[in-house]
C-alpha positions as CSV (number, residue, x, y, z in Angstrom):
1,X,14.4,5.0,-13.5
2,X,17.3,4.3,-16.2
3,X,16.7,7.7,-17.6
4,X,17.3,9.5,-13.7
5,X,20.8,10.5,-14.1
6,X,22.7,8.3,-10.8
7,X,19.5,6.6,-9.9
8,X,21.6,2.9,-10.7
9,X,24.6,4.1,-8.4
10,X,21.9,4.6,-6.0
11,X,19.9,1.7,-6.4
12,X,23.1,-0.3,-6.0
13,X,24.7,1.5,-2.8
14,X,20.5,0.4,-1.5
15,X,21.4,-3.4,-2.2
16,X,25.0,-3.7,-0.7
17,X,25.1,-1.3,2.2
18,X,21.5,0.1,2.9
19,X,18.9,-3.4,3.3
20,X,19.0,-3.0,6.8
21,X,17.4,0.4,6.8
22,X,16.3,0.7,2.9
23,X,12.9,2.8,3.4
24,X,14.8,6.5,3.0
25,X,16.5,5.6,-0.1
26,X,13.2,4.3,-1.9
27,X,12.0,6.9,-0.6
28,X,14.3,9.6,-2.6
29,X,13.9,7.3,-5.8
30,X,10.3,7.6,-5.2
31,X,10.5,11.1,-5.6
32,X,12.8,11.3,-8.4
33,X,10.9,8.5,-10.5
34,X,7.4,11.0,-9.8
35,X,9.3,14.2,-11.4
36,X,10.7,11.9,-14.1
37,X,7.3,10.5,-14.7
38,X,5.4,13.8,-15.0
39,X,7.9,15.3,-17.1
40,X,10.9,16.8,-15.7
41,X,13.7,16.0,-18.6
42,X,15.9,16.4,-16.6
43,X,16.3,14.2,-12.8
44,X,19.9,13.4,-11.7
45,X,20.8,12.7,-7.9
46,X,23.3,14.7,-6.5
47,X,26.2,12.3,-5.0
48,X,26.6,12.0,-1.3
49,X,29.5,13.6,-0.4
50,X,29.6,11.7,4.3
51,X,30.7,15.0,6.3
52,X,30.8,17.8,3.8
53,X,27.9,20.5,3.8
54,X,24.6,19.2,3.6
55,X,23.5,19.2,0.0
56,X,20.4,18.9,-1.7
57,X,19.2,15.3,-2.4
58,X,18.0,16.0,-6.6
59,X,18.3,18.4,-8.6
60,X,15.4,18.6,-11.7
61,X,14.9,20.9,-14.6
62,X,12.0,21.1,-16.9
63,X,12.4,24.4,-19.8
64,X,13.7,27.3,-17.7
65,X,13.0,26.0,-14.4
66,X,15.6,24.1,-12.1
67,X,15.2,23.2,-8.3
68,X,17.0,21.6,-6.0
69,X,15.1,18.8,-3.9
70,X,15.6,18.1,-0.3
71,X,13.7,14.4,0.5
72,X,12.3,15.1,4.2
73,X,10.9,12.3,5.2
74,X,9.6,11.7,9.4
75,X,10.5,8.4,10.5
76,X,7.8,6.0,11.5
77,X,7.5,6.4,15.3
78,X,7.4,3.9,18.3
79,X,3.4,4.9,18.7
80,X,2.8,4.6,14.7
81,X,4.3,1.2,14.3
82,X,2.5,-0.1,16.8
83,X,-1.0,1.0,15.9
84,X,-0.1,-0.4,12.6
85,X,0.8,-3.7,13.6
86,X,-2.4,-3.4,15.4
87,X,-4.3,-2.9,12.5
88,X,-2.1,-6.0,10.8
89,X,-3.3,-8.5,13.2
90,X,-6.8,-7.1,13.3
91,X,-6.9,-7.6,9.7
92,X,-5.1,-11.0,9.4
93,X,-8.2,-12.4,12.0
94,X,-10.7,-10.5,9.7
95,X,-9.3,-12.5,7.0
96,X,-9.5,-15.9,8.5
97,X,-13.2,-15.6,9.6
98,X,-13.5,-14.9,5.7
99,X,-11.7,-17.8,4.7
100,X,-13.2,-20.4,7.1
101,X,-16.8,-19.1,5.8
102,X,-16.0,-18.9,2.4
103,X,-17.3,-15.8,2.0
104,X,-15.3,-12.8,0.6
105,X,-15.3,-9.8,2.4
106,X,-15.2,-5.9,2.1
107,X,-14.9,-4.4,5.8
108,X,-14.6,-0.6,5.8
109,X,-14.2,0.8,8.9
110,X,-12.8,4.4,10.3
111,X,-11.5,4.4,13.6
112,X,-12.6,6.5,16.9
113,X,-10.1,4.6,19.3
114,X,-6.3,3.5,19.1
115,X,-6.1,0.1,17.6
116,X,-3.7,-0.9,19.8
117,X,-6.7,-0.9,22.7
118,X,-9.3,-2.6,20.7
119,X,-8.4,-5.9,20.7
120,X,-6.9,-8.3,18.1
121,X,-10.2,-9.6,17.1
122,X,-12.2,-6.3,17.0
123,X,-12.6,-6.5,13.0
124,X,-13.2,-10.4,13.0
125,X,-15.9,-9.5,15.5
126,X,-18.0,-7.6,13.0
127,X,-16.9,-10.2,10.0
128,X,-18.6,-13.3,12.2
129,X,-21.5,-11.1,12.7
130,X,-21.6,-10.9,9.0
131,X,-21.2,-14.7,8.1
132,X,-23.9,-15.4,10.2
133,X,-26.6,-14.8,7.5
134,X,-26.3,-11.3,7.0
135,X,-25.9,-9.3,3.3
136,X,-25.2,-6.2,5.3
137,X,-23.8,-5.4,8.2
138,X,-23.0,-1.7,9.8
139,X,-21.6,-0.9,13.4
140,X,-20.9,2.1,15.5
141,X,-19.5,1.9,19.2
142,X,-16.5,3.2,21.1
143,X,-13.7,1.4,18.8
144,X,-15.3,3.0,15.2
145,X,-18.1,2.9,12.7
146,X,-17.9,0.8,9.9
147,X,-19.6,-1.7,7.0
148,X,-18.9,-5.2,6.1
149,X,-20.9,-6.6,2.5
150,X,-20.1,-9.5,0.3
151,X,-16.7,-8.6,-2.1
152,X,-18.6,-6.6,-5.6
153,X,-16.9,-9.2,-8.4
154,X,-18.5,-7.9,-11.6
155,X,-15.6,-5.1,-12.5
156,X,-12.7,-6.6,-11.4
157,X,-13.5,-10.1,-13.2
158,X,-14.2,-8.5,-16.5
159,X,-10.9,-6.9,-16.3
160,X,-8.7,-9.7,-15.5
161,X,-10.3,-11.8,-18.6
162,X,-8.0,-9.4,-20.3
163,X,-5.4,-8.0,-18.0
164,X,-2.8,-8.9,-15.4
165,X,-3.1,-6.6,-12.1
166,X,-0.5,-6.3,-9.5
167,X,-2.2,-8.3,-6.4
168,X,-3.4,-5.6,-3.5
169,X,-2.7,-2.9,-5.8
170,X,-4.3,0.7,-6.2
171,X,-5.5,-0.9,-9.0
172,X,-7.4,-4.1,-7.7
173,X,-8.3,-2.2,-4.6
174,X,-9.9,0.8,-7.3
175,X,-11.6,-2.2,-9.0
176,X,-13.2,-3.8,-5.7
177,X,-14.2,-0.4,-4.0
178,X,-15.0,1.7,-6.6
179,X,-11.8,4.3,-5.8
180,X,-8.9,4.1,-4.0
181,X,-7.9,7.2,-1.6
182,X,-4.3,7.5,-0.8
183,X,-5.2,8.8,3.0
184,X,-6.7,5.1,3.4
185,X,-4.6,2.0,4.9
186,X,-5.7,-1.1,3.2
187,X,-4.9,-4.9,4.0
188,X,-6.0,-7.7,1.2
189,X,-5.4,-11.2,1.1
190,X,-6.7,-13.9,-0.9
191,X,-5.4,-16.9,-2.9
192,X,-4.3,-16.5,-6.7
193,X,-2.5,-17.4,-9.7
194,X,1.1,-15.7,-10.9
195,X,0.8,-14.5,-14.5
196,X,3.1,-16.0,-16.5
197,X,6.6,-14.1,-15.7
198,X,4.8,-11.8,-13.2
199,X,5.4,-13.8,-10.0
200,X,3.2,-10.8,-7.9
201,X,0.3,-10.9,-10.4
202,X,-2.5,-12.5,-10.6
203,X,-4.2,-13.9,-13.6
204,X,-7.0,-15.1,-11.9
205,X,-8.6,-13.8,-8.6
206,X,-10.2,-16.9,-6.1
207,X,-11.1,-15.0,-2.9
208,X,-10.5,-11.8,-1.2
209,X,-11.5,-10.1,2.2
């Protein structure tokens, strides 16, 4: 980000005047730090200029080719946040029934109704059902299909013998799952170790659901 051309003025403006509503300034440094990253040598931000013509948010160059980049980004609605709280406190009970059982869980599930209908304890549900005994439990009914199995250990333990991954990550979640699809809303919890000067990163993984 040091090497985007007013991307420190902006991050600093973010800090003093913008914490209240911060998400469409990360955002716009989002967006410059991808172009930056994938080889655009040249990323700068165009300065704000309150109640002169709109201008374009960055401009980036790469060879011969410039453009100028307008950040449109819809704002989360009243209907989307609260299906995602929803799915929060769905997953938060999930997690519990894992925790009391001592068993760490994987529940996939794609979803036929709103959440917000379902019920706070629709996923911890199918995670008690699971605990019971189980090693594999499916469902499909009015609320979604879905899968709960025990937590696959053997790839992500073999890389944290050597590495430090960001906890919830693409990364951790690639490791546990086997991919990770950017279309999917995940939820992980667990209890873990800081590396050493990487307060958000585990060095050793206990239990996830």
């Amino acid at each position: 980000m040091k090497q985007i051309i007013g991307a420190e003025e902006r991050a600093s403006r973010l800090m003093q005047e913008g914490r209240a509503q911060p998400d469409d300034a990360i955002y716009e440094m989002l967006i410059a730090g991808a172009y930056r990253q994938r080889g655009w040598q040249q990323v700068s931000f165009v300065p704000e200029t309150p109640g002169l013509r709109k201008q374009p948010d960055i401009f980036v160059k790469r060879g011969r080719s410039e453009w100028a980049v307008e950040c449109k980004r819809a704002g989360r609605s009243g209907y989307a946040r609260d299906e995602k709280l929803a799915g929060e406190r769905m997953s938060a009970a999930a997690h519990e029934i894992s925790r009391q059982a001592a068993r760490p869980l994987v529940i996939m599930v794609h979803f036929r109704a709103e959440l917000a209908g379902l019920g706070d304890n629709y996923l911890a549900e199918k995670a008690v059902a699971f605990t019971g005994g189980s090693s594999h439990f499916s469902w499909a009914d009015e609320g979604g299909t879905g899968v709960v199995v025990e937590v696959p250990w053997h790839a992500l333990r073999q890389v944290l013998r050597t590495d430090d991954i960001y906890f919830g990550g693409s990364r951790m979640i690639e490791l546990v799952l086997g991919n990770y699809n950017h279309s999917v809303d995940y939820n992980m919890a667990g209890d873990w170790s800081p590396a050493e000067g990487r307060p958000c990163t585990p060095h050793l993984y206990i239990i996830s659901a």
